[in-house]
N, C-alpha and C positions, 0 to 999 in steps of 0.2 A: 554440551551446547545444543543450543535448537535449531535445526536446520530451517531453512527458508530458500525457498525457489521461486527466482523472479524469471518472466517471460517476455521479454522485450516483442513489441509488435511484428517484428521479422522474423520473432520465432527463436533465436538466441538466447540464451538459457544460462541464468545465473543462478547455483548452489550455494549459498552462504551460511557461513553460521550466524548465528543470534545469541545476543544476550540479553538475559531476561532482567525488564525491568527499563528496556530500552526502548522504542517504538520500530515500526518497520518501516518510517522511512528513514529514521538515524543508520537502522541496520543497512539499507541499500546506501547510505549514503559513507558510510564507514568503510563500506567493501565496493566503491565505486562502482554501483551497478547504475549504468548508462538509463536514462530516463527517467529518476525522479528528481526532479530540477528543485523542490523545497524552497522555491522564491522566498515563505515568507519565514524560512525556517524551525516551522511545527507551531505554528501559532494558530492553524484552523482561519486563517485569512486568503488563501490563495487555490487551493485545488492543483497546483501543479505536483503534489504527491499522490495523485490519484491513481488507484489499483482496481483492477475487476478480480475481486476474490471466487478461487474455485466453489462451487456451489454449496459442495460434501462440507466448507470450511465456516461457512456464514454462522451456525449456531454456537460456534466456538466465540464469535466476537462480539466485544461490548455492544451496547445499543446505541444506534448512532443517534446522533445526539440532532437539535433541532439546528444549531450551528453547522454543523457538517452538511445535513440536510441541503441548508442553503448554497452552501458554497459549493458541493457538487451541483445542483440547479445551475449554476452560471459560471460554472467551468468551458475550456474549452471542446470538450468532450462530450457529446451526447451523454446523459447518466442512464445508466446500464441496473437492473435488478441486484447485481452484483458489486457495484459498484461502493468503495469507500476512497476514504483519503486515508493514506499508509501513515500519517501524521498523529492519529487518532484511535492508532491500537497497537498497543504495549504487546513488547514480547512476553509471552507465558508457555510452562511447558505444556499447555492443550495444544498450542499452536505448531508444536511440533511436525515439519513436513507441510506445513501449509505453503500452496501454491497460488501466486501472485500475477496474473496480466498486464501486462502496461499499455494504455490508448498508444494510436498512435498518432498523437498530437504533440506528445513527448519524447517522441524522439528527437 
């Protein structure tokens, strides 16, 4: 399995595993990690699965798309360099150990 470490705004710290082929906000959402809320349930309409991805981690993930683009734009959260929505990148084993931020708008 592929590990995934979520970091809730307070600093609180969720390990979970991942399965591949799934997305990271099904994984947080599967392992009830506290603040990704998936209003509109992975459809790339809402931004409430928004994550500040570790830096080291950003080349490992797909190209965000011009869709996600906008929709972090008019999230509730300042968007961040780092910034994606955990809706829009599929577990892979590159992803392995990859570390996760959550705003804290979601909490």
């Amino acid at each position: 399995m592929i590990k995934v470490k979520y970091i809730e705004f307070s600093g609180t710290e969720h390990q979970v595993e991942a399965k591949p082929g799934t997305s990271l906000m099904e994984t947080a959402r599967m392992n009830n990690v506290p603040g990704i809320l998936a209003d509109c349930g992975g459809a790339c309409a809402c931004a409430t699965c928004h994550v500040m991805v570790e830096p080291k981690w950003l080349d490992q993930l797909p190209t965000i798309s011009d869709e996600e683009e906008a929709m972090l734009e008019f999230g509730l959260e300042e968007r961040a360099e780092e910034s994606r929505l955990s809706c829009q990148i599929p577990v892979t084993a590159a992803l392995n150990g990859i570390v996760l931020r959550l705003p804290e708008s979601q909490t």
